[in-house]
N, C-alpha and C positions, 0 to 999 in steps of 0.2 A: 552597532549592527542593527539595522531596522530590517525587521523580518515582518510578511503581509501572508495569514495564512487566507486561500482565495480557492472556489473552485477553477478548475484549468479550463482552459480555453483549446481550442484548436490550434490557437498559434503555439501552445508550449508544446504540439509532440513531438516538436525534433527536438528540444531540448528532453523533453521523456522519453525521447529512443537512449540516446546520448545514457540518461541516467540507468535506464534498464540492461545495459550495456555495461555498465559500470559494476553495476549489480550482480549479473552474471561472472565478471569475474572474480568477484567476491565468494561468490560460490563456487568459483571453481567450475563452473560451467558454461563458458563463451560461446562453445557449438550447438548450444541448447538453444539460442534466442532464433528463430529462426521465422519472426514474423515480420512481414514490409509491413513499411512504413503508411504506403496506403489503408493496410486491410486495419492497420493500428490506428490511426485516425475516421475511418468511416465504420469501426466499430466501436467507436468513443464519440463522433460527432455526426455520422449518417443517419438517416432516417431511421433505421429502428438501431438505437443505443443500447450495447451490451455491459457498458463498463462507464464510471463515475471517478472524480480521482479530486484531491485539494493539492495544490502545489504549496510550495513556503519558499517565497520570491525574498531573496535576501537581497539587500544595496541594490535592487531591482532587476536581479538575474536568479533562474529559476535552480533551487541548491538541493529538493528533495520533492519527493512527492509519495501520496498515498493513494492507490489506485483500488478501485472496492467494487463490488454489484452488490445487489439483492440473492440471493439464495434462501430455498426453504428447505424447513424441516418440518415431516409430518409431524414429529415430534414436540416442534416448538414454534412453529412458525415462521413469518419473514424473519429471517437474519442478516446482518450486513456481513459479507465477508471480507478481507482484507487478503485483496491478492498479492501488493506488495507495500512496501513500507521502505524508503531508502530517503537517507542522506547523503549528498556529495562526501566522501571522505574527510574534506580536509575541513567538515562544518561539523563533524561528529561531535558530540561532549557539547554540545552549546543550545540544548532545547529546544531544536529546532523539531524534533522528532516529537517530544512530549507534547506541543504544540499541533501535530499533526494529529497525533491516536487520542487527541481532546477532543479534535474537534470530530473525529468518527465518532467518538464516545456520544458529544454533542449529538451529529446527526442520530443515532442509534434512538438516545430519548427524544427527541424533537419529532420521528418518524414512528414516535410506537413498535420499534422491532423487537424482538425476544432478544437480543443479545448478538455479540461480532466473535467472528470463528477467524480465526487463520492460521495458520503455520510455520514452523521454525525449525531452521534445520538443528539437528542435533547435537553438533559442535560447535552453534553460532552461540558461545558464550556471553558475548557482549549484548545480542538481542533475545535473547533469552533472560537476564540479569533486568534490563530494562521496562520486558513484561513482568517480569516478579514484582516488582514496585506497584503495581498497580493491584488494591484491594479487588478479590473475586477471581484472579486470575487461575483459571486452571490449565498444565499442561498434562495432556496425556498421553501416555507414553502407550497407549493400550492397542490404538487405530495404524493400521498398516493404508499405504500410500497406495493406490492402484489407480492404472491408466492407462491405455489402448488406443 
């Protein structure tokens, strides 16, 4: 299996629709996705860029992707956030992921950030299990989700 971890292009977001899609029903939430395809691509690749992502193109077709901005904290500074993090299902278990939160890890020191925040749902045992593995990893159960 040759896997190429690469920042994304324009051409992969209809394979990143496809993948976010995927996603959602893993969550159990398919009525949730409810952004075009346009407004997903001209705020990843329009003149003012909201959103950053690395894909991990295996046998030369695109099998997951890591999608992130900048956020701050008055607290701590620029942070990278990690909006989502998927692999195709049927590439689960084969490092393709580990590959991907390396190389955020990478950008994180490479940009000077304070550190990467993201979230998990609470019965995603499997990616919850996967952040454990990583030294420094803190989940806290303390922060309630709010949004409007």
């Amino acid at each position: 299996m040759n896997t190429i971890i690469r920042p994304a292009e324009k051409k992969d977001c209809e394979r990143m629709m496809e993948l976010i899609h995927e996603l959602a029903l893993y969550e159990k939430a398919p009525e949730e996705v409810t952004v075009g395809f346009d407004h997903f691509v001209e705020s990843g690749f329009g003149s003012a860029p909201v959103w950053s992502a690395y894909v991990a193109e295996v046998d030369g077709k695109v099998a997951a992707f890591a999608l992130y901005y900048i956020r701050y904290s008055t607290w701590k500074g620029q942070r990278l956030y990690l909006e989502d993090l998927l692999v195709t299902e049927q590439l689960r278990g084969k490092g393709i992921g580990k590959l991907l939160f390396d190389k955020l890890l990478h950008t994180c020191k490479e940009k000077n950030y304070s550190g990467m925040v993201w979230q998990v749902l609470d019965w995603n045992e499997p990616a919850i299990n996967f952040y454990k593995k990583y030294d420094g990893v803190v989940i806290d159960g303390g922060w309630l989700n709010c949004s409007i």
